[in-house]
Each structure stands twice: as C-alpha cells, then as structure tokens.
N, C-alpha and C positions, 0 to 999 in steps of 0.2 A: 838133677845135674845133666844126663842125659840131655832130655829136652831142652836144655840150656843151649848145648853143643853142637844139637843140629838145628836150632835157632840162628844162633852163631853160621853157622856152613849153609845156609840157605840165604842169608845175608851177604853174604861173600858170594856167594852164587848169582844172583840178582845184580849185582854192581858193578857188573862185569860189562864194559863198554861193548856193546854189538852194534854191525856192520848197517847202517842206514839204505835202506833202497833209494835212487833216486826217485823225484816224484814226477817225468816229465811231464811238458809244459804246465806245470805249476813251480818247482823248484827254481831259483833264480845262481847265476853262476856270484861265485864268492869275488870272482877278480874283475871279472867285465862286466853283471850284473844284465846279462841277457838271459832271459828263460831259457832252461835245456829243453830243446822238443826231441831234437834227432835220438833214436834207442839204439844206433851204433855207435854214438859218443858218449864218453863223461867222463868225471875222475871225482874221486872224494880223496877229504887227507882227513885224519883224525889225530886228534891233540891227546897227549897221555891223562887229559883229564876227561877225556870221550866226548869232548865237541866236535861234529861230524859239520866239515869245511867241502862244499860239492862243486863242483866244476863242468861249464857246459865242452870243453877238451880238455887234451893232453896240454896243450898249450898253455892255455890260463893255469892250470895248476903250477904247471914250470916256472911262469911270471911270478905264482903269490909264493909260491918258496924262495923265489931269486928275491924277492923284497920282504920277505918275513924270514928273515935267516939266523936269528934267537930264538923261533919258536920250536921246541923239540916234538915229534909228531910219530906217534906211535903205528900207525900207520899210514900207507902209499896204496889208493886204488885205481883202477883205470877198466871201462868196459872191455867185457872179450870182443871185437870187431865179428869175430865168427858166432858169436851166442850174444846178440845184443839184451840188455838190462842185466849181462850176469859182471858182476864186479870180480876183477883178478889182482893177486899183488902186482904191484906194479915192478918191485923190484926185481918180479921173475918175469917178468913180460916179455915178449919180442916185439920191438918196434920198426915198422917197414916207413 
C-alpha cells in the first residue's frame, strides 16, 4: 500500500506543468509567426492545461490575449530586459 502512495505522489509530481525555455531562432512567435532571435525579448503564456504559447514580444502576447479572451491561462511570462533568456511573471514585472 505504501508503494501504491508514493506511486500515486510521484505521479502528481511529474504532471506538473513546467516553465518552457524559449528556443531562440528556432521557436516561432504564436501571434506574428516570426522566429524569436533577440535574447532581450519574449513572452510565453501557459494554458492551465500546460500548453506553453511563446511570443517573439510583449506586444504580440498582448495582441493573442486581446483576441483569445475565453482562453483561461495559467500563467503570464515576459523576459527580464536586465538578464536576458531568464523568464519573470509578468504580472509583477515593471514595464518602461
């Protein structure tokens, strides 16, 4: 039974939607469908069924939200400008 349990808890562990790195210039943007090159830009948005939506700006993510506005999305990323490829919330972000 044991074994069962942490069968169970390592299962639930695993299916736990994680943060996708971008892949620049291979990844393509979700809204304008231009390759990301620059590693001071990006954004992803994740769906609460953990499909990772990546964006070559802030901008295009803002577009596919403003036209996908049923879709509920578990989370909001956006690159740090000061640490580029590192992804931050976005909802804590400051935007200059």
């Amino acid at each position: 039974m044991k074994y069962l349990a942490l069968l169970f808890c390592i299962f639930l562990w695993s299916c736990q939607p994680k943060v996708q790195p971008i892949n620049y210039g291979k990844d393509l943007c979700e809204y304008c469908s231009m390759t990301i090159m620059d590693e001071k830009f990006g954004a992803e948005l994740m769906n609460e069924k953990g499909k990772t939506f990546k964006f070559d700006s802030d901008e295009c993510m803002l577009h596919y939200l403003k036209e996908n506005k049923e879709t509920k999305f578990a989370s909001y990323l956006v690159v740090n400008y000061n640490q580029p490829k590192e992804l931050t919330d976005a909802t804590k972000a400051t935007f200059v």
